[in-house]
N, CA, C and O of each residue as an XYZ file, in Angstrom:
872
protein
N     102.094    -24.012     53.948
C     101.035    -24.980     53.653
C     101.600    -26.391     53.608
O     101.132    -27.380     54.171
N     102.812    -26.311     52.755
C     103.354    -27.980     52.892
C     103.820    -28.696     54.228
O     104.162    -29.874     54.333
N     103.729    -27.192     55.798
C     104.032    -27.803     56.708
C     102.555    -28.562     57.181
O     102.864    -29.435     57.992
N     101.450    -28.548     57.022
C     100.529    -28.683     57.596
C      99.712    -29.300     56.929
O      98.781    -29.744     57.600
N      99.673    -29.552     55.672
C      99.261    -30.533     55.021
C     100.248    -31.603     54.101
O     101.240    -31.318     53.430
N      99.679    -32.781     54.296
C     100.597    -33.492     53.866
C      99.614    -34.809     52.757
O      98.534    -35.352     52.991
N     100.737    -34.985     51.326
C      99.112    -35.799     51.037
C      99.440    -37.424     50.967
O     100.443    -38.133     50.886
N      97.764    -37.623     51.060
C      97.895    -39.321     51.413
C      99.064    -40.078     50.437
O      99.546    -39.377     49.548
N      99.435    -41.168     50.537
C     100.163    -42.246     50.255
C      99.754    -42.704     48.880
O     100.487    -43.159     48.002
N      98.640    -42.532     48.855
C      97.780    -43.379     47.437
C      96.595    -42.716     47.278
O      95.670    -42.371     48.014
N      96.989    -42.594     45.628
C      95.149    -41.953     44.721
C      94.176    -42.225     45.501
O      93.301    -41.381     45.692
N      94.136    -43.517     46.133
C      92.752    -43.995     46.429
C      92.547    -43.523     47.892
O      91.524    -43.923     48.448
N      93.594    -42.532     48.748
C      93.572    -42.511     49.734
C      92.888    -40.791     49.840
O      92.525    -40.571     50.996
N      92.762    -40.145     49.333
C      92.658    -39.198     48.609
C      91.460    -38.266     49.167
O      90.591    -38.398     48.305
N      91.094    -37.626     49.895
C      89.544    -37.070     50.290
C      89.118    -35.805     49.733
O      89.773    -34.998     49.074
N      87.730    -35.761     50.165
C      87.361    -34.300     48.906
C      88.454    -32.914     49.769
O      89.106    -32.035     49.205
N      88.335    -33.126     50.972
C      89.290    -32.321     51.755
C      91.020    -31.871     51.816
O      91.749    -31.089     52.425
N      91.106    -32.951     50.735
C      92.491    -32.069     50.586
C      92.632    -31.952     49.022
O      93.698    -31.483     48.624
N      91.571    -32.367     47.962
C      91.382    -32.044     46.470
C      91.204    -30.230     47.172
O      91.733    -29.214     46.719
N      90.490    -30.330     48.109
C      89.877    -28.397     48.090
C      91.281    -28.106     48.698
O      91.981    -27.597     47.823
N      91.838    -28.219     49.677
C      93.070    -27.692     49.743
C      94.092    -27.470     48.963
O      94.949    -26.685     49.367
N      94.246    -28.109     47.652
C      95.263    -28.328     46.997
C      95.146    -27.607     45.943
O      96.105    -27.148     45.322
N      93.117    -27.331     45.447
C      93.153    -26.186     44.546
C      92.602    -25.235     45.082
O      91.544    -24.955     44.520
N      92.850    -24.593     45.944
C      92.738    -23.397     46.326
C      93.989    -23.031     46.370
O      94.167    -21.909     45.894
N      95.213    -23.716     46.884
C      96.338    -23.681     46.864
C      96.699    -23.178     45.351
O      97.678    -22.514     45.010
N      95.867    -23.571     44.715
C      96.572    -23.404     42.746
C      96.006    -21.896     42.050
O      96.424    -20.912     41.440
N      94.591    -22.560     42.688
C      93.725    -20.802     42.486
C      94.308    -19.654     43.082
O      94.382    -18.623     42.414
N      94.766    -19.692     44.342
C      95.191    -18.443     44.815
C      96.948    -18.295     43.806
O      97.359    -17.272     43.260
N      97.497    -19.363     43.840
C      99.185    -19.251     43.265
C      98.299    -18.402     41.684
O      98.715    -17.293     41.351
N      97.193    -19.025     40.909
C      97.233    -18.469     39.676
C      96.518    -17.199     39.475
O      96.528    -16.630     38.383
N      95.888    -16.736     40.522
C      95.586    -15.291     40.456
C      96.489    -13.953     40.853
O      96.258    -12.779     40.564
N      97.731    -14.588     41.705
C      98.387    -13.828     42.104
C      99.978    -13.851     40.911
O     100.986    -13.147     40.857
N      99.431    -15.163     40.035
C     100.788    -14.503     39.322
C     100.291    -14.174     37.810
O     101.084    -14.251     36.871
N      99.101    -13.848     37.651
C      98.875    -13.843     36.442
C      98.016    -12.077     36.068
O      97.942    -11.383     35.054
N      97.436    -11.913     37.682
C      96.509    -10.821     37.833
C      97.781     -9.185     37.580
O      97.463     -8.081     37.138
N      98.930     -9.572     37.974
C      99.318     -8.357     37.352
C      99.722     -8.230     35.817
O      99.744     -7.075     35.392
N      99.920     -8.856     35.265
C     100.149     -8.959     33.438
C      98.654     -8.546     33.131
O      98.671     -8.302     31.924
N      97.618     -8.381     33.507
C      96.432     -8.214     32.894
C      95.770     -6.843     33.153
O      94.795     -6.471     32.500
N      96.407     -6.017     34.249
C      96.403     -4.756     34.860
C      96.307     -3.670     33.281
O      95.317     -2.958     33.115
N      97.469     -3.695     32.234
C      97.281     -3.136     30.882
C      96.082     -2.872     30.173
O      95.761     -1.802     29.657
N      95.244     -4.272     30.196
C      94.450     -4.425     29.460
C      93.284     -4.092     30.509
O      92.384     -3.581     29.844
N      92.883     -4.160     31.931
C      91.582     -3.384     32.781
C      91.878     -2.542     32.708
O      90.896     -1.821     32.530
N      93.186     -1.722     32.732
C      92.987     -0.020     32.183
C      92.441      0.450     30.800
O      91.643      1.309     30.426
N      93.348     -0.644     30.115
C      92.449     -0.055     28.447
C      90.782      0.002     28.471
O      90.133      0.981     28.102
N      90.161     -1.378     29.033
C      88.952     -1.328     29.473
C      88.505     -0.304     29.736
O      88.218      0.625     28.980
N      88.392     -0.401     31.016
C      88.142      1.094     32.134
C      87.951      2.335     31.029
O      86.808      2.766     30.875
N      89.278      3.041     30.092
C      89.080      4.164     29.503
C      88.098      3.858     28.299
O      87.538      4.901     27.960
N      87.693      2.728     27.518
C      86.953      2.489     26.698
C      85.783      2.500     27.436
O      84.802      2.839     26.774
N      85.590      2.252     28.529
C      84.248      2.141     28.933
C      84.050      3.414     29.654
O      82.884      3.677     29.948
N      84.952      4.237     29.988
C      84.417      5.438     30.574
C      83.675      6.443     29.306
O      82.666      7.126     29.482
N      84.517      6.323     27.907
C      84.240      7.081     27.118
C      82.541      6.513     26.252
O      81.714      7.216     25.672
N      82.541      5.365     26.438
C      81.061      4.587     26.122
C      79.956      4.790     26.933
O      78.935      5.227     26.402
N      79.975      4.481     28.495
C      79.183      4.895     29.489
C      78.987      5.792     30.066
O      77.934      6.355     30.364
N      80.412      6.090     30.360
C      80.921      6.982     31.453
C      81.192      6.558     32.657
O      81.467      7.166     33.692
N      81.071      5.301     32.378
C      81.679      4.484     34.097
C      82.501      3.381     33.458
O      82.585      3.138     32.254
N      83.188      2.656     34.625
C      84.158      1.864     34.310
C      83.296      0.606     35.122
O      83.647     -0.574     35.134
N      82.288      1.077     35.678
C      81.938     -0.403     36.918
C      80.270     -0.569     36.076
O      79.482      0.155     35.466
N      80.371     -1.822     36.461
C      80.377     -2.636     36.750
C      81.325     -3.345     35.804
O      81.893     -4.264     36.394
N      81.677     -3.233     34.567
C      82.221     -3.800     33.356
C      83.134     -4.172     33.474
O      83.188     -5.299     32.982
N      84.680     -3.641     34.196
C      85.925     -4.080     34.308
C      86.113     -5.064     35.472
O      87.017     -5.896     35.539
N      84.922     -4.816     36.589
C      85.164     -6.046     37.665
C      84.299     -7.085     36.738
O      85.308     -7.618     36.278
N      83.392     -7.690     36.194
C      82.814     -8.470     35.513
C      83.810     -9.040     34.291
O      83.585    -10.177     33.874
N      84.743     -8.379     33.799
C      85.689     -8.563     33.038
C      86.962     -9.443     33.843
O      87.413    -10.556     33.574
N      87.269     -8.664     34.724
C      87.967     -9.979     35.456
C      88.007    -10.532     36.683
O      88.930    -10.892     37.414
N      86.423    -10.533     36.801
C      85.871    -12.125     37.446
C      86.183    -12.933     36.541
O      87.050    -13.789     36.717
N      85.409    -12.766     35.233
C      85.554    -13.892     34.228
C      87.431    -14.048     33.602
O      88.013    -14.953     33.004
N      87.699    -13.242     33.904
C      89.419    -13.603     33.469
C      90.025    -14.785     34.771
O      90.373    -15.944     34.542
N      90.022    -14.275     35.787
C      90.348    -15.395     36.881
C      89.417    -16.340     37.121
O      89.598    -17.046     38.114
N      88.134    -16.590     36.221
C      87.249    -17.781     35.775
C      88.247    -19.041     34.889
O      88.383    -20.264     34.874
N      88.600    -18.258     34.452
C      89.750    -19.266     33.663
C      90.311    -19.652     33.978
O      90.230    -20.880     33.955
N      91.446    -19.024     34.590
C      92.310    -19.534     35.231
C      91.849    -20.603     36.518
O      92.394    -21.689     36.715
N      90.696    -20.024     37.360
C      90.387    -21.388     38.285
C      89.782    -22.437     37.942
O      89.750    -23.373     38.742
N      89.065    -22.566     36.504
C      89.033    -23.846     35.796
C      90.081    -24.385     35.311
O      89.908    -25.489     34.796
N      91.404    -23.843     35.308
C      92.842    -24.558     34.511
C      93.503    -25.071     36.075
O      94.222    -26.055     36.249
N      93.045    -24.131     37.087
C      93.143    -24.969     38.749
C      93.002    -26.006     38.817
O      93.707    -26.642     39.600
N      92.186    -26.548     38.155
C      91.254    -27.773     38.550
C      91.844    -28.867     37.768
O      91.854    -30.005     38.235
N      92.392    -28.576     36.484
C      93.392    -28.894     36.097
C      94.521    -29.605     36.551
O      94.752    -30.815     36.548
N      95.268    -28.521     36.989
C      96.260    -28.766     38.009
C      95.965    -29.215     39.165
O      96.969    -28.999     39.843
N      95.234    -29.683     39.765
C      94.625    -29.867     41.096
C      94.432    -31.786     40.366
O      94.967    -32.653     41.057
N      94.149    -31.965     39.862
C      94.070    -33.313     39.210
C      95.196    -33.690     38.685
O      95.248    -34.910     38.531
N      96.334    -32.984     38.272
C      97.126    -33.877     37.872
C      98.267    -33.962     39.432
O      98.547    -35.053     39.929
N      98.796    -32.631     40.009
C      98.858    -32.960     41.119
C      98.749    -33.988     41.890
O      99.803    -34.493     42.276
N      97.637    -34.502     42.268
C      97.232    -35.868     42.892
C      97.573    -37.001     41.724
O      98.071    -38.057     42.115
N      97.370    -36.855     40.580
C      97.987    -38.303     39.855
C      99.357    -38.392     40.314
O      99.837    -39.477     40.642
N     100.230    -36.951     40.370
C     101.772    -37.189     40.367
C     102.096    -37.862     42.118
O     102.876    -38.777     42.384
N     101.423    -37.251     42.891
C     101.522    -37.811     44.273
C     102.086    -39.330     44.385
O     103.081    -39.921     44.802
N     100.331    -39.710     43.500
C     100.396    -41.274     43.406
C     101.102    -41.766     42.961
O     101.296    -42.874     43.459
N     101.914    -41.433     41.874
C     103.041    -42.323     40.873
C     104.653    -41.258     41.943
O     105.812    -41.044     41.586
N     103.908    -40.872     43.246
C     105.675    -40.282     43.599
C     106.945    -39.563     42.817
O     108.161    -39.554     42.625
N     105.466    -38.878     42.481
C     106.695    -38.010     41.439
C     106.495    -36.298     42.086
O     106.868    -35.363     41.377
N     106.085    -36.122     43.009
C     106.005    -35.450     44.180
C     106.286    -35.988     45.430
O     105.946    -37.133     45.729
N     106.845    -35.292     46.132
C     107.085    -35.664     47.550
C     106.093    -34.878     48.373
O     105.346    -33.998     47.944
N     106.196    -35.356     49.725
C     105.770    -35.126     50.318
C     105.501    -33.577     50.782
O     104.447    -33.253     51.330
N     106.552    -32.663     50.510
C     106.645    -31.818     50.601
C     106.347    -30.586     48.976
O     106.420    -29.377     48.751
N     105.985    -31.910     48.171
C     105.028    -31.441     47.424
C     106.108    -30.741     46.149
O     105.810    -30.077     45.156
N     107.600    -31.259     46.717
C     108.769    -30.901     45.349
C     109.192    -32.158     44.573
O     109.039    -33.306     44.989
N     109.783    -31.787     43.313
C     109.468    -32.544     42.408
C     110.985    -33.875     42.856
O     112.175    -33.582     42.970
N     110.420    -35.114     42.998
C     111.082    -36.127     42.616
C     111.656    -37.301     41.685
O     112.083    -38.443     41.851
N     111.406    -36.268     40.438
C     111.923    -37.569     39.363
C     112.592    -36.269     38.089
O     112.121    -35.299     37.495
N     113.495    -36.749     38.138
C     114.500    -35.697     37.032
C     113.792    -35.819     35.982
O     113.455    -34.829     35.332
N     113.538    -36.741     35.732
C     113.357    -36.906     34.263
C     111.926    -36.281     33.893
O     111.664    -35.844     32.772
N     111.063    -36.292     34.938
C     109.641    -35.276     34.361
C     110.071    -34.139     34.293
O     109.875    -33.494     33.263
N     110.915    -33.475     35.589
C     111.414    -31.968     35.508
C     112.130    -31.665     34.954
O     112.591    -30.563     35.251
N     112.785    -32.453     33.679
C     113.237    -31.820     32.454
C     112.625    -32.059     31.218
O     113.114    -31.413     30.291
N     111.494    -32.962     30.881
C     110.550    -32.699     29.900
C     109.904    -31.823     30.173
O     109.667    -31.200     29.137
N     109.086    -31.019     31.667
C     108.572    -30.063     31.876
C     109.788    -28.892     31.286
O     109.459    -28.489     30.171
N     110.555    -28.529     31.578
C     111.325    -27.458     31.290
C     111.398    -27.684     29.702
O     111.080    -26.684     29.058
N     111.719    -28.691     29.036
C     112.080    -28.810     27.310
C     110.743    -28.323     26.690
O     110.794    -27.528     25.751
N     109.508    -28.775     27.183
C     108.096    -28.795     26.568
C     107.674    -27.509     27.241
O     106.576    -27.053     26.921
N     108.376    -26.894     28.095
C     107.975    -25.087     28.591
C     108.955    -24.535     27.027
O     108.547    -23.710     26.210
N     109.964    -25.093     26.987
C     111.114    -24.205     26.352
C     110.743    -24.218     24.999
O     110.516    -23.109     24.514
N     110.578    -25.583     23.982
C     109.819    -25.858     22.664
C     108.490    -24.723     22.356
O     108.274    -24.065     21.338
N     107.631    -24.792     23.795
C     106.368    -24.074     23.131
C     106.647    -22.748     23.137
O     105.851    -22.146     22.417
N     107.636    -21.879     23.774
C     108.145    -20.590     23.149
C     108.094    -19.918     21.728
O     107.894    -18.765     21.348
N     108.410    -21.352     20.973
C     108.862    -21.105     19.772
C     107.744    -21.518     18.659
O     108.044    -21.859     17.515
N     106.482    -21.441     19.132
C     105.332    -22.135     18.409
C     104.573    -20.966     18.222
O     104.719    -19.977     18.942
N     103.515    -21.045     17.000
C     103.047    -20.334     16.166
C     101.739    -19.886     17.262
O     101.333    -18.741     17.457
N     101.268    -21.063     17.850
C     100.158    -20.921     18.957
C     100.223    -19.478     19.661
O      99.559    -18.446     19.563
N     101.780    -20.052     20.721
C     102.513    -19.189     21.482
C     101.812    -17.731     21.080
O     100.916    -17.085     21.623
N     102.913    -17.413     19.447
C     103.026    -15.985     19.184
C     102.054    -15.990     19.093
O     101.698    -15.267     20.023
N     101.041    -16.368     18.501
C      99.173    -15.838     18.470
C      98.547    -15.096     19.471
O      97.934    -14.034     19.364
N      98.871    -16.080     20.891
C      98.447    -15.923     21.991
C      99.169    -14.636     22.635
O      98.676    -13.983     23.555
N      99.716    -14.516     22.364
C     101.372    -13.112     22.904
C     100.714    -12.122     22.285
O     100.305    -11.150     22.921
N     100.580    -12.222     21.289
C     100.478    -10.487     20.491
C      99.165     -9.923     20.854
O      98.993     -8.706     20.919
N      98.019    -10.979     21.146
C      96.541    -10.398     21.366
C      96.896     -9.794     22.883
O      96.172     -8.888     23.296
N      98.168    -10.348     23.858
C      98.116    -10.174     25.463
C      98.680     -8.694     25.024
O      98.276     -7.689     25.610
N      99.597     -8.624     24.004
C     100.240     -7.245     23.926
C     100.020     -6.022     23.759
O     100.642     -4.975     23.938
N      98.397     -6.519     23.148
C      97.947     -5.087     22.420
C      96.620     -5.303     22.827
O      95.678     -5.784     22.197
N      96.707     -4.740     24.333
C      95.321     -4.290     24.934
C      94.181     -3.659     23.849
O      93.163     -4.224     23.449
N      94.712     -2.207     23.475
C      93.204     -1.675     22.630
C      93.214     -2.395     21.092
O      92.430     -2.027     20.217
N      93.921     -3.156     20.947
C      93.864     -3.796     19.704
C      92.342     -5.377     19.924
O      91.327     -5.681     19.297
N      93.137     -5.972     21.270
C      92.237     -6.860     21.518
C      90.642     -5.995     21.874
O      89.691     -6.698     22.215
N      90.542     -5.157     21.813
C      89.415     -4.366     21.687
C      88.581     -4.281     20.645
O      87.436     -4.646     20.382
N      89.571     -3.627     20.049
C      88.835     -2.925     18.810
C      88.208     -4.437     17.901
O      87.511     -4.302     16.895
N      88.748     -6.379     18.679
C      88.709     -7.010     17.284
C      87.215     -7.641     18.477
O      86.127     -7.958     17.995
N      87.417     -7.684     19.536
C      86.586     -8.686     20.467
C      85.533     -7.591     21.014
O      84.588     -8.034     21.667
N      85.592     -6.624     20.868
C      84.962     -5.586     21.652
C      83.244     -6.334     21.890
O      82.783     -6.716     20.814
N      82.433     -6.540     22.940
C      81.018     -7.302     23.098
C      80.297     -5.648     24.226
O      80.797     -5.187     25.252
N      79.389     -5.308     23.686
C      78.607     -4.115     24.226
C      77.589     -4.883     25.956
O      76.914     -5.877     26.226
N      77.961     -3.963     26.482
C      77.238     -4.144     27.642
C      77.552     -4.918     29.043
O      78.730     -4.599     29.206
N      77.256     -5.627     29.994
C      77.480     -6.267     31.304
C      78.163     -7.587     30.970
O      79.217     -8.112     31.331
N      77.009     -7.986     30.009
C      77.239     -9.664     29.563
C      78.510     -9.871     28.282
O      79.123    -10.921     28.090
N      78.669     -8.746     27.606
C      79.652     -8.448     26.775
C      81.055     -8.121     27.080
O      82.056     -8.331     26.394
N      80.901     -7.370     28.652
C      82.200     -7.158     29.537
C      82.504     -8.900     29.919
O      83.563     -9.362     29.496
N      81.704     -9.687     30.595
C      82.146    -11.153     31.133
C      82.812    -11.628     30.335
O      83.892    -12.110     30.674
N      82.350    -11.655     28.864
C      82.458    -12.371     27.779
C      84.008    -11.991     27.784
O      84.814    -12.551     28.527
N      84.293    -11.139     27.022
C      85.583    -10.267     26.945
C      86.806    -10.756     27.795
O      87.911    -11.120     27.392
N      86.210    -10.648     29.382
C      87.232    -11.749     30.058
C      87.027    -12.827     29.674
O      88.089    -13.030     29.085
N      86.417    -13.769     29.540
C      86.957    -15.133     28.934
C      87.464    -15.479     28.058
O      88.300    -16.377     27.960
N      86.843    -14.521     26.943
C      88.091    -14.814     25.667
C      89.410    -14.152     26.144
O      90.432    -14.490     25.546
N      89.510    -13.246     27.155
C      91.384    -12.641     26.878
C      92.044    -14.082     28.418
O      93.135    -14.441     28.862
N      90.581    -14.422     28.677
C      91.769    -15.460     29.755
C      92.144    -16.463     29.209
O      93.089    -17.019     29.768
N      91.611    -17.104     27.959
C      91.366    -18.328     27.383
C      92.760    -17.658     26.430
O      93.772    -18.331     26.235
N      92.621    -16.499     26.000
C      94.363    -16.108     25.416
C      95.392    -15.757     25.952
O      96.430    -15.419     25.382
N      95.101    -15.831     27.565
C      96.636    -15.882     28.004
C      96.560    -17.186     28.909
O      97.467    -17.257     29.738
N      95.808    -18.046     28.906
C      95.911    -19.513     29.705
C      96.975    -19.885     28.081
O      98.137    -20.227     28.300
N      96.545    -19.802     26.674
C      97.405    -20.354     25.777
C      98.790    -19.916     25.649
O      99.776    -20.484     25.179
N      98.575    -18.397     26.353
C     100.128    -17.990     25.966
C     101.056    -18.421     27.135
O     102.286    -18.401     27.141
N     100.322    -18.763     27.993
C     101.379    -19.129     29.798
C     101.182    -20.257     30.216
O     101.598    -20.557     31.335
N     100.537    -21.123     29.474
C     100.113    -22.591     30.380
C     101.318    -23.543     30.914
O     101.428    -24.332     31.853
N     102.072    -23.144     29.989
C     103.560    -24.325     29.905
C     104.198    -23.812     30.891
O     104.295    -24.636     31.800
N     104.912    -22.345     31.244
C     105.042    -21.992     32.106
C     104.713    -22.308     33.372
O     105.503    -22.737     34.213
N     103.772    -22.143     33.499
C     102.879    -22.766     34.870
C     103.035    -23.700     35.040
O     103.214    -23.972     36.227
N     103.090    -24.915     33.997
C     103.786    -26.413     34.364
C     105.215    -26.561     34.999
O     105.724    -27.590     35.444
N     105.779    -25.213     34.935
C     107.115    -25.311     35.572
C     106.887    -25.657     36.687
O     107.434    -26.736     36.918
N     106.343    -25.274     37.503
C     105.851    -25.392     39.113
C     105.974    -26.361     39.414
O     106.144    -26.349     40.633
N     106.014    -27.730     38.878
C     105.973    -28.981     38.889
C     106.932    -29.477     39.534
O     106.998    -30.129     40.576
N     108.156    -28.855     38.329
C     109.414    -29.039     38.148
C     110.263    -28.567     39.411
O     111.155    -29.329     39.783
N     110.044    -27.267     40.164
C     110.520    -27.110     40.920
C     109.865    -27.022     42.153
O     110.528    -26.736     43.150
N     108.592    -27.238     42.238
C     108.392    -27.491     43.777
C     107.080    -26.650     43.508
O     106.973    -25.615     42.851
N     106.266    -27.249     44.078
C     105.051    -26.472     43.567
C     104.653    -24.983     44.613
O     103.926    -24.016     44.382
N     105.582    -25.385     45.926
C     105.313    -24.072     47.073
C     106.922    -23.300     46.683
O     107.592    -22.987     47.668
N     107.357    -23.083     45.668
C     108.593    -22.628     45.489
C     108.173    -21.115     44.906
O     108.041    -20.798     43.724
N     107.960    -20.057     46.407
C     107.924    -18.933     45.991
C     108.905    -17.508     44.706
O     108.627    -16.480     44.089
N     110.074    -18.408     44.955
C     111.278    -17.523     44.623
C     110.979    -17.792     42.694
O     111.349    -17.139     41.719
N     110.164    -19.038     42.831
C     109.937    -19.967     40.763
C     108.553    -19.021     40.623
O     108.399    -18.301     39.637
N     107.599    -19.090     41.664
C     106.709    -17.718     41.282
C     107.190    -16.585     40.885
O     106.822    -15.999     39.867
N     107.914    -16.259     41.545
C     108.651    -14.481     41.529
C     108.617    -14.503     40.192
O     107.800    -13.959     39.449
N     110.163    -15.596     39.748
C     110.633    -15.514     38.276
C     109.596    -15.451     37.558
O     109.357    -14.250     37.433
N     108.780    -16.093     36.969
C     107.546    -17.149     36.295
C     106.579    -15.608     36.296
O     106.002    -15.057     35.359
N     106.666    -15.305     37.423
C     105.800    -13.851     36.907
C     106.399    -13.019     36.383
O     105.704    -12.551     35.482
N     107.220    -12.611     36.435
C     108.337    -11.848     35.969
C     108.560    -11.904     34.222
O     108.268    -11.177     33.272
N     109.171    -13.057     34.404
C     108.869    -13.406     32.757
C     107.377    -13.024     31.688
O     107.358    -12.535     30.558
N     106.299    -13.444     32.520
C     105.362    -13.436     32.068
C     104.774    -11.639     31.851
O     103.982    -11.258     30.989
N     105.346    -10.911     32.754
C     105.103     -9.635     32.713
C     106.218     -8.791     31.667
O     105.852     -7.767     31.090
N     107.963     -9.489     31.460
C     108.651     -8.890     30.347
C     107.790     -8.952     29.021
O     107.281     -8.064     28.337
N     107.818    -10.526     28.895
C     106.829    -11.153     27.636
C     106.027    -10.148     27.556
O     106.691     -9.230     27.075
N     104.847     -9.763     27.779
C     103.683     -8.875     27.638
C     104.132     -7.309     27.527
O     103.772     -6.567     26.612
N     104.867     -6.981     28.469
C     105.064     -5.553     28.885
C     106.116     -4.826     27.933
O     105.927     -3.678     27.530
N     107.278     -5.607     27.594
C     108.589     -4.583     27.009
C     108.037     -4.232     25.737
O     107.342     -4.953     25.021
N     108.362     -3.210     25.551
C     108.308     -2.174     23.877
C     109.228     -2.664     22.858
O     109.172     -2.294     21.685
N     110.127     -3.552     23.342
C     111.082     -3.617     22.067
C     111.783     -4.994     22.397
O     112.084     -5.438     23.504
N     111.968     -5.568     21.115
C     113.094     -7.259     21.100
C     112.167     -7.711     21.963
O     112.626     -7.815     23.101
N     110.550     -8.151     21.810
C     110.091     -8.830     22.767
C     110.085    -10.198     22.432
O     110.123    -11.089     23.280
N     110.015    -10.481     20.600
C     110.032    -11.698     20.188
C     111.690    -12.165     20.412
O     111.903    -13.377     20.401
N     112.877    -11.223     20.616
C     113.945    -11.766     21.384
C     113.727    -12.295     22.682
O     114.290    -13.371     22.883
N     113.065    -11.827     23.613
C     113.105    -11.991     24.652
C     112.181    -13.240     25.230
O     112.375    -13.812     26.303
N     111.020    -13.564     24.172
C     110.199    -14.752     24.326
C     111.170    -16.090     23.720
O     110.831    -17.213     24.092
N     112.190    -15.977     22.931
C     113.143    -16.601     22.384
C     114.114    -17.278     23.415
O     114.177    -18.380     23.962
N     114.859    -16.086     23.430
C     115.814    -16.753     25.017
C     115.125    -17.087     26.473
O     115.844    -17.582     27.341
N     114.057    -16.881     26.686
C     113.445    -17.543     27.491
C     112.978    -18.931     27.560
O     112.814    -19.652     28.544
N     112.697    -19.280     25.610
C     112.689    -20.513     25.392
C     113.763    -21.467     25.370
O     113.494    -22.662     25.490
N     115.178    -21.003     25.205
C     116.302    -21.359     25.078
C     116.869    -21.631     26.186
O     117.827    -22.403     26.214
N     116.344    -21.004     27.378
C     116.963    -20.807     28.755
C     116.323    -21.934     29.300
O     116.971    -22.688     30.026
N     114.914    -22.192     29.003
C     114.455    -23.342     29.267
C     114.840    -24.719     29.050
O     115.086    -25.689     29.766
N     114.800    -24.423     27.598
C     115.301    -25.989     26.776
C     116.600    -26.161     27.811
O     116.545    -27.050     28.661
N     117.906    -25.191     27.711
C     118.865    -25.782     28.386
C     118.981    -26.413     29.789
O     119.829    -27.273     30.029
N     117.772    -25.792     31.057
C     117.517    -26.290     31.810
C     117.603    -27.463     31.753
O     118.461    -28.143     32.316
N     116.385    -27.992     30.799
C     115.553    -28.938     30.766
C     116.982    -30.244     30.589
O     117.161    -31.139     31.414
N     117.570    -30.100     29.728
C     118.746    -30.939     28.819
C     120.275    -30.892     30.083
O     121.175    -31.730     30.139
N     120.142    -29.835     30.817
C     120.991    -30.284     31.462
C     120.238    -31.115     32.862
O     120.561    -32.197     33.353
N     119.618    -30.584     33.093
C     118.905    -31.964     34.049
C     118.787    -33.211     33.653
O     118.980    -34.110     34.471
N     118.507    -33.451     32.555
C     118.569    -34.325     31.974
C     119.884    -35.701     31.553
O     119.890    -36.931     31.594
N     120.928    -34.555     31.139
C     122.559    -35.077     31.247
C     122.791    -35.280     32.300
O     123.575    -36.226     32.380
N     122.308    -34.573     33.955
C     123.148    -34.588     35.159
C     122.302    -36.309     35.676
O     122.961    -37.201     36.209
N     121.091    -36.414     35.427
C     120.441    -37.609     35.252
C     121.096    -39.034     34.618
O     121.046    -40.083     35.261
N     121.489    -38.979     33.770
C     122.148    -39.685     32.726
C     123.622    -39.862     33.282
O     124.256    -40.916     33.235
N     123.961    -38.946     33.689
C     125.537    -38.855     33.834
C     125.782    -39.467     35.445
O     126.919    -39.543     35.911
C-alpha cells in the first residue's frame, strides 16, 4: 500500500480519498490483530447461547459486528491523527516514523500504561470470558450487540497504547503487527505469571522507549 499511495505534502492538501484509504488501511490492520484475542470469549458466547436458545446465530455474529464497531471507530481515530503527523513530518512518506523523539514517548507511554490500575481493570474482564458474562450478560439480539460493545470498549482500554506503537515503527510494519498481536494474545491467553508477563512487557517497552531516546541525545 505505501508503494501506491503516497500522502500529500500538507493537511490542507489532503482529499476525502485518501482519509478512506488510510482508514481502511487501520480498520483492516485492527481487525486482523485484535479479532483473534477475542475468539475465547465468541466461544464462551456461542456455548451460553446454545444452552439459552439453542443456537449460537444470530447472537455471536451480532456480538462481534459490534466488537469490530469499536475498534473501527478508534480507526477513525487513528486515521486523524495519522494525517496530523504527515503534516508536522513526523511520518514519511513511506508512512515510517521520522522523529525519535515521538517514537520513544510512544514506546515510554505504551510501557507506563502497563502498569496502571485502568490497564489491570481492562485485562482481567478480557481474561475471564464467562466471568464477563455472568456480570454484563444482556438477553436477546439487541443484548448480544450490546455485549460486543461493552467487551470492545474493554479491550480498546486494555490495548490502545499498544496500537500507538505502530506509529513508532512504521505504520505498514508487518513483522510490529506479528509481535503486537502476539503480546496481546500472551496478555489475555496464559494461565499463569500473566500479571508478570503484562509487567515485563511494560519494562521492555519503557527501555525501548529510553534507549531511543539516549541514542537521540547521544
Amino acid at each position: 500500500m505505501s508503494e501506491m499511495w503516497m500522502p500529500p505534502s500538507s493537511v490542507q492538501q489532503w482529499q476525502i480519498s485518501d482519509f478512506i484509504v488510510v482508514y481502511i488501511m487501520w480498520a483492516v490492520m485492527m481487525a486482523a490483530m485484535m479479532l483473534p484475542s477475542v475468539i475465547p470469549m465468541i466461544k464462551a458466547l456461542s456455548k451460553t447461547c446454545y444452552q439459552r436458545y439453542g443456537t449460537d446465530m444470530p447472537y455471536t455474529a451480532l456480538f462481534s459486528l459490534a466488537y469490530l464497531l469499536v475498534w473501527f471507530v478508534f480507526s477513525i481515530v487513528l486515521t486523524v491523527l495519522q494525517w496530523q503527523l504527515h503534516g508536522l513530518h513526523w511520518l514519511s512518506s513511506m508512512m515510517e516514523n521520522s522523529n525519535v523523539l515521538f517514537a520513544s514517548a510512544l514506546f515510554i507511554i505504551a510501557g507506563v500504561y502497563q502498569f496502571t490500575a485502568l490497564k489491570n481493570a481492562c485485562l482481567q474482564h478480557c481474561r475471564s470470558p464467562f466471568s464477563f458474562l455472568l456480570n454484563y450478560w444482556r438477553n436477546g439480539k439487541l443484548g448480544a450487540f450490546s455485549m460486543g460493545i461493552i467487551h470492545g470498549n474493554t479491550c480498546l482500554g486494555c490495548c490502545w497504547a499498544q496500537m500507538m506503537i505502530m506509529f513508532a515503527v512504521g505504520v505498514m510494519n508487518i513483522s510490529a503487527m506479528i509481535i503486537i498481536t502476539l503480546f496481546i494474545l500472551l496478555e489475555k491467553g496464559l494461565p499463569d505469571k500473566r500479571n508478570l508477563l503484562t509487567k515485563s512487557i511494560g519494562v521492555l517497552l519503557c527501555l525501548w522507549g529510553f534507549g531511543l531516546l539516549v541514542s537521540q541525545i547521544s
